[in-house]
Each structure stands twice: as structure tokens, then as C-alpha cells.
N, C-alpha and C positions, 0 to 999 in steps of 0.2 A: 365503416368497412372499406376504407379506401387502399388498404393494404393486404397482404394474405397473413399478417400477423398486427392484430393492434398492437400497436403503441402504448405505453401510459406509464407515468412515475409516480409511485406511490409513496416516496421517501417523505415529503411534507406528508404525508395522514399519517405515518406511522408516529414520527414526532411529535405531532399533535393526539394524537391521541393518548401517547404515554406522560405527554406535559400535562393533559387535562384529567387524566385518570376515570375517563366517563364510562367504566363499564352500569350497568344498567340494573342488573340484579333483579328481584323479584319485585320491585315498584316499576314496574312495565308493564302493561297492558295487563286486563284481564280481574283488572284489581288486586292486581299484585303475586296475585297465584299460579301454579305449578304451571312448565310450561309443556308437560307429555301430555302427551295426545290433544294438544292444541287445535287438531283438524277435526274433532268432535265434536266443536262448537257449532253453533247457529251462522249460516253465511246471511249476513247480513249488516247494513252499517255503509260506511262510506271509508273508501282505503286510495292510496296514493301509489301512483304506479309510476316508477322513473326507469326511463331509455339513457341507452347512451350512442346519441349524433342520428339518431333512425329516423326523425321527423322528417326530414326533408325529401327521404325519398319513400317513406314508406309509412305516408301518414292515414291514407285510404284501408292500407292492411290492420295499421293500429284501430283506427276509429271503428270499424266493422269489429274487430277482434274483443272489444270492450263491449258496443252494444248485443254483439251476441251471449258474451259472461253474464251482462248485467239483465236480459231478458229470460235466461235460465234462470237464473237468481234473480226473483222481485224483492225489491228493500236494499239489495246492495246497489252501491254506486264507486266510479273508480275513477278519479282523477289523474290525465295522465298528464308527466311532466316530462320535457325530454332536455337534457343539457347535451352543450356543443362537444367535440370529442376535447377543445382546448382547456385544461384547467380542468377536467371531471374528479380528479383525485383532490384536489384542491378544493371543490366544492365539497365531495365527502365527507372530506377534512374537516370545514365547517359545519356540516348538519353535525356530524358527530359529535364535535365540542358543544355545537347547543342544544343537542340532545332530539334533534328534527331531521332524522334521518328519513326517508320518507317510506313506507311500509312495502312496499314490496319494488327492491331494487336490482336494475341490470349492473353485472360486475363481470371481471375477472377475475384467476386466483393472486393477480399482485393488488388486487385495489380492494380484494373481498379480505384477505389474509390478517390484516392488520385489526377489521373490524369484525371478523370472527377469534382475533385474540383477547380483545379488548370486553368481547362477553356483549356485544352489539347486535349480531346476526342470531335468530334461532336456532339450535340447536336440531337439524329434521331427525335425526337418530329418536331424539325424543320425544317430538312435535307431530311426526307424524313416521311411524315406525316405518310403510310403506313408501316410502320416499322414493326408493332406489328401483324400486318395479318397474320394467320396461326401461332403461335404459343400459347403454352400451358400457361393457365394466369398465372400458377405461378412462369412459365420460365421469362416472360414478365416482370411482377413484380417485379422477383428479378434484372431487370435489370434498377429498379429506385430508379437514387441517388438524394434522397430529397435534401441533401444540394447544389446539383449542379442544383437541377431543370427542373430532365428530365430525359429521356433515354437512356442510350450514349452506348448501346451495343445491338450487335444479340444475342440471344439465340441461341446456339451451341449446342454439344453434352455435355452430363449431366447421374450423376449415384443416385440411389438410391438402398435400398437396404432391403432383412427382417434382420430381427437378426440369428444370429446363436449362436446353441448351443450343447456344446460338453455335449451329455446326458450320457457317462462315468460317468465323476465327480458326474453329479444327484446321479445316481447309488450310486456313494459310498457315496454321504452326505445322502443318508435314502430318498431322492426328488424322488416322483414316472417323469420318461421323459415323460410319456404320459400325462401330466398335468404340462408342461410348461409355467410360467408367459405370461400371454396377456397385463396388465398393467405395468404400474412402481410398484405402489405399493405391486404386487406379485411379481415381481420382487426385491427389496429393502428387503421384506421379507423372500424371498427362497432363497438371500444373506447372510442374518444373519445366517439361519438357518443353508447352507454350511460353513460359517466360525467357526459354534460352533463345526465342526464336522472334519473338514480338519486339523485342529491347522498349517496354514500357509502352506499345503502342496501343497495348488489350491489353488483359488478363484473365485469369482463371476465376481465382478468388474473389469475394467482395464484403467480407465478414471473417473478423476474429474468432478463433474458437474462444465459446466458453462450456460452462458445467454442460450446457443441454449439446452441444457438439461432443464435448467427452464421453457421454450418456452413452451416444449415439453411435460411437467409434466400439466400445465396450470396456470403455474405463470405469471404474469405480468412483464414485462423486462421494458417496458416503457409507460409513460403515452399515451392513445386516442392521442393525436396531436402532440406525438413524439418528446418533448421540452425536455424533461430530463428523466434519466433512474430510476426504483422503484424498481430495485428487490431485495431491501433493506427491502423489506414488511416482512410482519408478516410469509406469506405461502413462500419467500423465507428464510425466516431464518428457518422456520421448516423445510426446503425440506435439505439446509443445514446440519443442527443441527441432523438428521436422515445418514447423509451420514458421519458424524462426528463421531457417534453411529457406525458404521460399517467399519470404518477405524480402530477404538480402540479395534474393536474384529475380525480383521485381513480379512475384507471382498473386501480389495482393494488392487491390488497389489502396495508396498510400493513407488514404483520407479518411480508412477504414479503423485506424490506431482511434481517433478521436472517438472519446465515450459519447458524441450525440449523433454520431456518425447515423444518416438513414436514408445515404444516395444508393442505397442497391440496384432497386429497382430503372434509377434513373441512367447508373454505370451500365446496365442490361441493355436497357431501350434507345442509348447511342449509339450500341455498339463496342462498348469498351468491354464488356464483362461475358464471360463466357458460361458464366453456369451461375443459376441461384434454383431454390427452389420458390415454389410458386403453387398456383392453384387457377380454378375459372378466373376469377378475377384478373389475376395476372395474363391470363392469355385473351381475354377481352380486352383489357389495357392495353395490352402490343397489338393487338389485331388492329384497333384505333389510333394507335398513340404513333409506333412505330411497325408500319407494314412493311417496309425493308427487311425491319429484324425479324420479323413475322414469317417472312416465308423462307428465312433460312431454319426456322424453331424445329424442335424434335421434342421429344419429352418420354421419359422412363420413371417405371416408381422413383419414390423418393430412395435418394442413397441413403443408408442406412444399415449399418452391423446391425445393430438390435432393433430397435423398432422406429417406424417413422413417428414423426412428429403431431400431436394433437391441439391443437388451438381451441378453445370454449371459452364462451360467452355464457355466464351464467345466470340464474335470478333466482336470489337470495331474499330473505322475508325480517324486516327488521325484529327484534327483541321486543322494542317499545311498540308495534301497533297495536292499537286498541281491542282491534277487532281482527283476532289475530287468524277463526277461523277462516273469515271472507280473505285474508291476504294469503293462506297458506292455498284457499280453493284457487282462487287467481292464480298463485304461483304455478298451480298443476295444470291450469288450464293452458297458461300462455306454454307450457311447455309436454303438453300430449303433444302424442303419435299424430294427430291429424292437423293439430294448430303448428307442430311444427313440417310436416310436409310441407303445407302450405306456404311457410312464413318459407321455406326453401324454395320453394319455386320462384317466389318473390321478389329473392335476394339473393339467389345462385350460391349458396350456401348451403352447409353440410346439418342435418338432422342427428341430434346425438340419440334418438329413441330407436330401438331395433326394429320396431313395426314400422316404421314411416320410412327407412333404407329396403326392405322389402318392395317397396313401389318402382314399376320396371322403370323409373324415369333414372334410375340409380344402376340399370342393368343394362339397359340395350342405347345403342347412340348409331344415329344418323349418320355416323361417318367427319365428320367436323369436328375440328378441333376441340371445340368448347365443349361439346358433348364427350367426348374422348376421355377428357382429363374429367368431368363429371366422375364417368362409371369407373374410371381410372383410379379416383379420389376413393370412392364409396367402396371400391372393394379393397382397399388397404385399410381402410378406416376401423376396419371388428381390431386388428391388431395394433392399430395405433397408441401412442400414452401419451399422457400430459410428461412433462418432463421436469417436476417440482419435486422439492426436499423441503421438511423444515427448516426453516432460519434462511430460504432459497427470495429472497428479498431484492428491493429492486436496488438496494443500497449495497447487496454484495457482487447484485449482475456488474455492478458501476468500479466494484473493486476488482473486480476478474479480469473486465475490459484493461482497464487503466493498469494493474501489474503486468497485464500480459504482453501490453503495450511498449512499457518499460524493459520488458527482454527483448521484446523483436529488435527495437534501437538499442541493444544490447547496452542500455544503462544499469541493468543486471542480470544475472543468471536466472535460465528459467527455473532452476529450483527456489531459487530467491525469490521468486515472483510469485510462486504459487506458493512458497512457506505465509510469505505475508497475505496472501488472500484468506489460505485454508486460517489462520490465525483468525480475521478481521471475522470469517463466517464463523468459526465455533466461540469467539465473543458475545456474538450476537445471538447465539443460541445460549451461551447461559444465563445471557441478560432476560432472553425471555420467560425462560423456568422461574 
């Protein structure tokens, strides 16, 4: 959680997974038999529980959170396993090809996706019909993978956030702060206008659009019944073609083109960048990191035509454990209404369970910043979405960046740039059917 959106490339597991062809089938747990109503079984046994990067600061909340499952339930036992956030897709990678995935695992939808195609992850549609009880629908939602045909994860803890804005730079591009962008489009516009005025000294911008900024704008990413992607359209190439306009008049910082590009945060807290969105996290980072930048900050929902952004963390229950009712009770446990409050307080993170947002720690604030953007966060959050499509991979986000790249440097038209992306995404979608 070092960021207000994890990281992670999930391109090596998907490769690996389709090189080894390990889906699971009915020789996985249980002795081989059906896997509906999986949660009907006996809790009992001994099951594997993997984090991802949480040991170090929230080893105290794990070790409690396992002895209390494990004393409701006599006879179960949970071994927990936590990997670094560096190489976790990688490691995936591996359990998967040797079949030692570990039974009940922390994921996202880029590192869960590949391994709910592959027929790896339970199925909770049929596992456990009540899966989606108490949580938030867009938490829910984002945790169905069409091409796999279902459910295959709990809704966990999850960040959203408003924008921030260092109203400094306003100041000096002539931008009155009290009359900061609520759309894109005053945004895009109060871009240009700081770029005619900073000559590369700040900027607006610090991030390429891709599919989830098109979302966001109210472009079209892909057709009604989700068979192939379009945001090759007309209003994607103008949304483009306007962000192309403001790279050539230095409204983006330059280093933002590069596909591994992940200075935002860093462009913010010098000083250089004038608007990202963010979360608690991010305004405890500046409050520490840089308090210059800090007491010029503002902050407003997140901008957004259609809906703000959702970020989840989910935990998912592998195919093969043995003992598959004890890992699905786990699953439910680490992610109740009260284990997740908790694990929020903990972590200054967002509860995707609608009972646990109900706790006034999510309604009323002290006045302070960090409490601010809190209740600021939580009450956008009922409307928020995940911002995923099928065949939305980490290998097409790479193709998006990279064409879109090649327009800004006008090494081709941005029709040309998103011909070739929508191309590489609807390949990869019939490669998976």
C-alpha cells in the first residue's frame, strides 16, 4: 500500500499459464467432486493464506485475525504466507505452473484474471451462491470475470480517492485556486492554459490517457455486449488528439510517454505537477514527505464525467485446496463487515462491505486533512466502479500507453494509434474464447 493504486504486471502469469495449460478441473480438492456449494462443508483442516507486501506493517492485525478464525473453528488451522509486493505476479506465475497455488489468495483483477481464466480460482457463483451478500455493487462487479464466467473473488479492502491540487502553480499560471476544474474538460483547459504560462517549469498533467481515463471522460471503451473494444471512435480520437495538443505545448510531464513511467506521485511532492488524484495515503505522504507542497493542497471529488475510480484488493480461494470449506469460511471471514472495519482503521483504507462504511469513522472528521479526504473518499465510494473489460490485460494497458505515445511524438496519427491498440485488444480477446 505504498501507493493510492497498486502496481503489478501480470503479463509473465498470463504467458505462463497459457504455455503450461494448468487449468485444474475436477482432480482438485475435495476428491475430485463438484465444486457448488463448496461452503457446505466441514471447517476444518489446515489451509494457506497469502498477503501481498502487508507483513511488515500489519503483522499484529494478521496474527490476531487468524487466532480468532482459528478459535471459532477448533480443528482448522491457517498458515500465513506473505510475499514482497516485487515479483508477486511472478511468483503466481510459478505456484500456478506447479500446481501450489496457495488456498486462499490476496489478488487484484490484473493478477486474479489470468488465474480465474485458466479455471485456477473457485468459481463463488457456485461455491458459495451467497458470496456477494453485503457488499458494495461496484465492489461485487468488479469482481466478474466474463471470460471466466463468474465470480471468483471477495471484495476486500479498496482505495478511492478526490483529486489534488497543488493551488501554488494555479497562483502563478494567472488560475484563480478557488475556481478549480470539476470536469475534465476545465481541466484539459486550465492545462493548456498553465502550460502557456510555466514554459516547462510545472505542469498540469502527469499521466497518459488510457481505456480507464476514456471510461471516465465518457468514451466508449467497448461495445454494449463487450465482444470487441471501440475506443478507436470518433470522441476517442478527439479526447486523444486534445491531449496530443497539450503535450506539444508542454502540459504533460515528458517522462510520462515511457510505459514504466511511476514518478507522479514524486512530480506532485517537488512541486512540478499540479493535479493527480490521490487518497489518505497520498495526503499523509505530502503532509511528511513534502509540507511545502502540503499547505498549498486543496482537494475536490475526484474529476470524473462518469464515475470515479475504484481500486480493490481482493481474496480469492484457489480450485485445488483440499479443504475447500475451511478456505472459503476464511475467505468470508478476512473480508466481513467487522474484519474489514477493522483492518481499515488499521491501514487507512477503504471497506468494500456496505455495513462497515455505515461506521461514523466514514461520516464525520475532525476537520483535518486526512480525516477530510476519509469521509470525502467514503461518500463517493457507493458510486464508484472498477474500470475493467474483458481482454482489459496488463499487456493491452502496455499497448495503449506505448501507441498513444507514438501520437503525442506525432510518429503517428492518433487514429493510427488507437487503430493499432483496439486491433492488439480484440486479438487477445479471441485468443481467449
Amino acid at each position: 500500500m505504498r501507493s493510492f493504486r497498486r502496481l503489478a504486471v501480470a503479463a509473465g502469469l498470463t504467458a505462463s499459464l497459457a504455455l503450461t495449460g494448468c487449468g485444474v478441473g475436477d482432480s482438485a480438492g475435495n476428491e475430485g467432486g463438484s465444486d457448488k456449494d463448496a461452503a457446505a462443508g466441514k471447517i476444518t483442516g489446515r489451509i494457506s493464506f497469502q498477503t501481498w507486501n502487508l507483513k511488515a506493517g500489519f503483522q499484529d492485525y494478521f496474527t490476531t485475525l487468524i487466532k480468532d478464525f482459528e478459535k471459532q473453528h477448533p480443528g482448522a488451522e491457517v498458515k500465513w504466507i506473505d510475499q514482497p509486493a516485487d515479483g508477486y505476479a511472478d511468483k503466481l506465475s510459478a505456484d500456478a505452473a506447479g500446481n501450489t497455488l496457495p488456498d486462499v489468495i490476496n489478488l487484484d483483477r490484473t493478477t486474479g484474471s489470468p488465474l480465474a481464466d485458466a479455471g485456477l480460482l473457485l468459481n463463488l457463483d457456485e461455491a458459495d451462491p451467497k458470496a456477494g451478500d453485503g457488499f458494495l455493487k461496484g465492489a461485487w462487479d468488479g469482481s466478474y470475470w466474463k471470460e471466466a464466467g463468474g465470480h471468483f473473488s471477495y471484495p476486500w479492502y479498496l482505495n478511492t480517492g478526490p483529486s489534488l491540487f497543488n493551488t501554488a502553480l494555479f497562483e502563478k499560471a494567472g488560475l484563480d485556486p478557488k475556481k478549480l476544474p470539476k470536469t475534465q474538460d476545465e481541466l484539459l483547459e486550465q492545462a493548456m492554459t498553465m502550460a502557456k504560462k510555466s514554459h516547462g517549469k510545472y505542469r498540469m498533467l502527469g499521466l497518459l490517457p488510457g481505456t480507464e481515463m476514456m471510461a471516465k471522460y465518457g468514451i466508449e471503451v467497448m461495445n454494449k455486449d463487450q465482444t470487441e473494444f471501440t475506443f478507436n471512435n470518433a470522441e476517442g480520437v478527439k479526447f486523444v488528439e486534445r491531449y496530443a495538443e497539450l503535450y506539444k505545448a508542454g502540459a504533460i510531464v515528458p517522462e510520462a510517454l515511457s510505459t514504466d513511467y511511476t514518478g507522479e506521485m514524486k512530480s506532485f511532492q517537488t512541486g512540478q505537477l499540479a493535479y493527480m488524484d490521490g487518497g489518505s495515503y497520498a495526503i499523509k505522504n505530502l503532509k511528511e514527505n513534502a509540507p511545502k507542497v502540503y499547505k498549498t493542497l486543496k482537494y475536490t471529488p475526484q474529476i470524473a464525467n462518469t464515475a470515479a475510480t475504484m481500486f480493490p484488493q481482493n481474496v480469492a480461494v484457489s480450485k485445488s485446496a483440499k479443504n475447500k470449506a475451511t478456505a472459503i469460511a476464511f475467505a468470508r471471514f478476512v473480508t466481513n463487515a467487522d474484519n474489514q472495519l477493522a483492518f481499515a482503521k488499521t491501514a487507512e483504507v477503504l471497506p468494500s462491505t456496505e455495513g462497515s462504511l455505515e461506521d461514523k469513522r466514514f461520516h464525520t472528521s475532525d476537520g483535518s486533512d486526512l480525516e477530510n479526504v476519509r469521509v470525502l473518499s467514503a461518500t463517493q465510494l457507493p458510486k464508484a466502479v472498477v474500470y475493467n473489460w474483458p481482454g482489459a490485460t496488463e499487456a493491452l494497458k502496455t499497448e495503449v500507453r506505448e501507441e498513444i505515445a507514438q501520437a503525442l511524438l506525432g510518429k503517428k496519427s492518433v487514429q493510427e494509434a488507437l487503430d493499432a491498440a483496439v486491433a492488439f485488444g480484440n486479438k487477445q480477446l479471441q485468443a481467449s474464447k
